[in-house]
N, C-alpha and C positions, 0 to 999 in steps of 0.2 A: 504493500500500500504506500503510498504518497501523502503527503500531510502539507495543509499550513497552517495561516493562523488566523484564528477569529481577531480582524483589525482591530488596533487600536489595545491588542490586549497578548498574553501570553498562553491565553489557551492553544492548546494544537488540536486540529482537528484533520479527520482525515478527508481527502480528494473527493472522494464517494461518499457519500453522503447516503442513508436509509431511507426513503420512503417509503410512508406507511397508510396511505389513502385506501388502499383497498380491503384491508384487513378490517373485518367485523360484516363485510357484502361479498365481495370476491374471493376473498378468503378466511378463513376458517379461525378461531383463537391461536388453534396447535398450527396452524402453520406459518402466520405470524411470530409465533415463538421459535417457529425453525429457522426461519429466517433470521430476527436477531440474532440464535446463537451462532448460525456462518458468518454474517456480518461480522462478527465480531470477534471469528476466529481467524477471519481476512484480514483484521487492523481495521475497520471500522469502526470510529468508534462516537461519530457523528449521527445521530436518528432525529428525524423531523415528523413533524405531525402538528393537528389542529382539533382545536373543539368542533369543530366540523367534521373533522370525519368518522366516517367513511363515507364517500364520494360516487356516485351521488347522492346527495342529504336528504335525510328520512329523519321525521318527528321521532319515530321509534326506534331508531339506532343513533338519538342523536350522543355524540364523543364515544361512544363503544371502540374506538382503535383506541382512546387514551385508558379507557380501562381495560386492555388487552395489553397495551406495554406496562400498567400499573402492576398487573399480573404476574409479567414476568420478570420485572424488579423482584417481586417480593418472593418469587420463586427461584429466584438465583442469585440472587443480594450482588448484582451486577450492577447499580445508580453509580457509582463511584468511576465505572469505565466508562460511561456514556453522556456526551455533552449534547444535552437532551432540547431542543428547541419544538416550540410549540407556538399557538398562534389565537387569539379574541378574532371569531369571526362581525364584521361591519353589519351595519345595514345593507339589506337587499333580501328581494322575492322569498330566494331561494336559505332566506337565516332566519323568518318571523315565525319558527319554531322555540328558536334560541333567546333572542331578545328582539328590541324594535329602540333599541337608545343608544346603537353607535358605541362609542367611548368616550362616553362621559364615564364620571369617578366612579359612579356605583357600579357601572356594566365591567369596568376595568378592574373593580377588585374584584366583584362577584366572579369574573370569568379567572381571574388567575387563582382564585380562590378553589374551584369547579376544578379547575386542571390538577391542582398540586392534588386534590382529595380523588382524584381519578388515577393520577400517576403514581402516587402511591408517596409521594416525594415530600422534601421539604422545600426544594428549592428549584426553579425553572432556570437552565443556564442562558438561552435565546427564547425574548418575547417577539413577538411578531405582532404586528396590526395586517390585517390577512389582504382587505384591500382599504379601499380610503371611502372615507363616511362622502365627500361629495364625489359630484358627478363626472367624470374624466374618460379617458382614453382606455378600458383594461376589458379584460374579459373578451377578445374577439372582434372588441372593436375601435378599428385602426386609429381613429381621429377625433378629438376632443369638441365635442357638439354643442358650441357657442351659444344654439340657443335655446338648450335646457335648462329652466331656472329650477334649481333644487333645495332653492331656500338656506344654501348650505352657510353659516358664520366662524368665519377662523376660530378654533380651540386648539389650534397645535402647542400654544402653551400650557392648555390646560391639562391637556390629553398629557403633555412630556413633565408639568409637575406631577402628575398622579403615578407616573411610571418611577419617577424619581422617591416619591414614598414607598411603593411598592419594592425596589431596588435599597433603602435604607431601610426596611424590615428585611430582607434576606428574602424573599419572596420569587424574585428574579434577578439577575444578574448584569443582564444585557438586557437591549434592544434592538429592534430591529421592523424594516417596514417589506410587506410584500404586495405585489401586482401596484406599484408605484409610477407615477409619470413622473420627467425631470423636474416639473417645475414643485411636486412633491415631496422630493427627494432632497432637493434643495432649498424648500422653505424651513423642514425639519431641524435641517443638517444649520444653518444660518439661526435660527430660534437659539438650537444647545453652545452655539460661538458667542452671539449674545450675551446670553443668560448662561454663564459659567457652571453653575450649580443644576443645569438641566441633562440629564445622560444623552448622550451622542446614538445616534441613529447606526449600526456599525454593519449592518448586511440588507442589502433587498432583494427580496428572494421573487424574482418575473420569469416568463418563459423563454426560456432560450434555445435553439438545434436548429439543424440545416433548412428547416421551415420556416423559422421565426426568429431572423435574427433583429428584430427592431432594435432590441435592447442596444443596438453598434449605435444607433440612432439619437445619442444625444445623451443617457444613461452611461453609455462605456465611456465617454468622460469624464462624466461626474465619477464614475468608480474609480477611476484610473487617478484623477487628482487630487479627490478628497476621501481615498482608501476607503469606499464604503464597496464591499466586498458585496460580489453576483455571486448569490444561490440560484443555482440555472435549476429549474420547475420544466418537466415534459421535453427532455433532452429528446426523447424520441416519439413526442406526438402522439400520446393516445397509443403506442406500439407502432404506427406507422413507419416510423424508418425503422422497423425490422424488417421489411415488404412483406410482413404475410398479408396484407390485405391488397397485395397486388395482382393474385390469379383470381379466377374469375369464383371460386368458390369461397367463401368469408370463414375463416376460423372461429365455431361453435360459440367458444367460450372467451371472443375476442371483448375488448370493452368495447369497442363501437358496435360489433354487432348482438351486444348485450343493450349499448344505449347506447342509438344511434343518432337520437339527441346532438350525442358528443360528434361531430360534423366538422370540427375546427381545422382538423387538419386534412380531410380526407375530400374538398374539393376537389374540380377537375386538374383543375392548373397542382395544384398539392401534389393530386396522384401522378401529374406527369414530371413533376421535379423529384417524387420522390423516385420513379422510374429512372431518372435519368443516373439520381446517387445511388442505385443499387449495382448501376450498369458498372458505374466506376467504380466499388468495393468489389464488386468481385473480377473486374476485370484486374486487380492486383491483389487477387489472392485473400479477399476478409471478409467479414459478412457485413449485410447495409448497417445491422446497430451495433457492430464495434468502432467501424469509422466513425460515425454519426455521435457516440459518446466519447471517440478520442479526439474529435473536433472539441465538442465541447471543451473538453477536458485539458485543449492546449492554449484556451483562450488566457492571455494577461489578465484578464479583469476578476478570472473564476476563483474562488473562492474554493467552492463545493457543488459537488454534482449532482443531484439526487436523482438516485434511479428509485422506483420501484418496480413489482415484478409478482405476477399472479402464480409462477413456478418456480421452481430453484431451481429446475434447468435456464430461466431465464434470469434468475437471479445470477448464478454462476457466469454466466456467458457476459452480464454489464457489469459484474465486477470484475474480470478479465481485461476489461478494455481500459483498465488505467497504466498496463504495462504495453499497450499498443503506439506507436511513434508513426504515426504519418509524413511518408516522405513530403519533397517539394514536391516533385509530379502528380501525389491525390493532391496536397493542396490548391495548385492549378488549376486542376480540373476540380475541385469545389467553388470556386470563384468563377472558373466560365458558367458554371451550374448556374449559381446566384446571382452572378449577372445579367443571365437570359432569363431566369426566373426568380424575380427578386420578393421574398417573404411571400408566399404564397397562402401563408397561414397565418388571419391577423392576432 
């Protein structure tokens, strides 16, 4: 395994990164727990999750993965190897299960409060804000819609004092924001410079792979100058750039063709750019989701990688791809790719 560091700090963590979105729907408790234990026997020692999942959100599974890894803390007395990040699901549709008040003080403790008594833990090492209480550019869709009025009123100080109490009880550790636009990233980031006494914003965790590389769009400088470290989310699309969903018959127990909802990557233009990067991994010998997560994984801006994975044959195979080295010649031919078909998947 490969390691760096959660910025700004001395924690290390490793390259790969665990994701756990489908554990408690696609997968089962026991094999959730089988997975942590190879994670971990890999040098993993990074696992990410949210009070949201499992994915997609059901009233009646709702945090069931956080009580499935709370589980296997307390069955392996393993918290001390895992630098365990989680996430306070926002307002929207698809969370008026969970709550309808965003992050304001009470939703912010109640939810970190929720996670630690589900994790089994005393302390969360990365919080997350999952996405942003107003209206922006995430989830699918490309461009920021001027004129949606959403009522929304700056609280980013209020939201980053409450984290900062949270963070002086021992409660959480860090912070950190996910599905973020720049101009997000940097009101946060500008607030904690400010106001000295407010904690630093230190990873945002968005979509990144040979589908959707927006995040180069204005985010990878922000990461790059003011070290707020990319947790790349759907390195391979839904499974898409593994190509099973490129012959004509759909894999059973794929997630698109479980929920096919899930549509973001698997467009026309999608499936023809993902056709064209399968053509070039195997035309130099690798399969389309080793490349696809050693791209990732050679980015300057990356942080951590998260895979997840509905089998350990598919687990085994994305944690493999951290000792994979892309010559010049795929990378090449990844850029004619992205140039003739650029983010095909908003």
């Amino acid at each position: 395994m490969k390691y760096t560091r959660l910025p700004h700090t001395n924690i290390r963590i490793s390259k790969i990164c665990l994701g756990t979105m489908t554990w408690g729907r696609q997968n089962s408790e026991a094999e959730g727990h089988e997975q942590m234990d190879y994670a971990l026997d890999q040098g993993i020692n990074f696992f990410d999750t949210a009070e949201l999942y499992p994915i997609p959100a059901k009233k009646e599974l709702y945090a069931v993965t956080e009580e499935i890894i709370g589980n296997w803390f307390k069955k392996t007395g393993n918290r001390n190897k895992v630098v365990l990040a989680t996430k306070i699901a926002g307002r929207a549709e698809f969370s008026k299960h969970i709550r309808a008040t965003g992050f304001s003080k009470e939703s912010l403790v109640k939810a970190v409060e929720g996670s630690l008594q589900r994790l089994q833990t005393d302390y969360i090492d990365l919080y997350q804000l999952h996405w942003p209480e107003r209206n922006t550019n995430y989830f699918g869709q490309r461009g920021y819609d001027a004129y949606v009025f959403d009522g929304w009123e700056d609280n980013i100080h209020q939201v980053l004092e409450t984290l900062r109490d949270l963070v002086a009880e021992g409660k959480i550790r860090h912070v950190g924001l996910s599905n973020e636009s720049p101009w997000g990233a940097m009101r946060f980031l500008e607030e904690s410079k400010v106001h000295r006494r407010l904690p630093r914003m230190l990873t945002i965790q968005n979509p990144y792979s040979l589908l959707n590389r927006l995040f180069e769009v204005g985010l990878s400088e922000i990461a790059m100058r003011e070290d707020l470290g990319l947790l790349a989310y759907s390195p391979l699309g839904f499974g898409v750039l593994t190509g099973k969903y490129l012959g004509e018959v759909k894999p059973r127990k794929g997630r698109i063709t479980l929920f096919p909802n899930y549509s973001r990557y698997s467009g026309e233009t999608a499936t023809e750019a993902t056709r064209r990067y399968d053509e070039l991994a195997k035309a130099h010998g690798m399969s389309l989701a080793q490349m696809a997560l050693a791209f990732v994984n050679s980015r300057p801006f990356l942080t951590s990688n998260i895979i997840g994975a509905t089998t350990m044959e598919q687990l085994k195979e994305n944690v493999e791809s951290i000792d994979v080295e892309l010559s010049d010649e795929v990378l090449d031919g990844i850029e004619k790719i992205h140039n003739s078909i650029p983010n095909p998947a908003p």
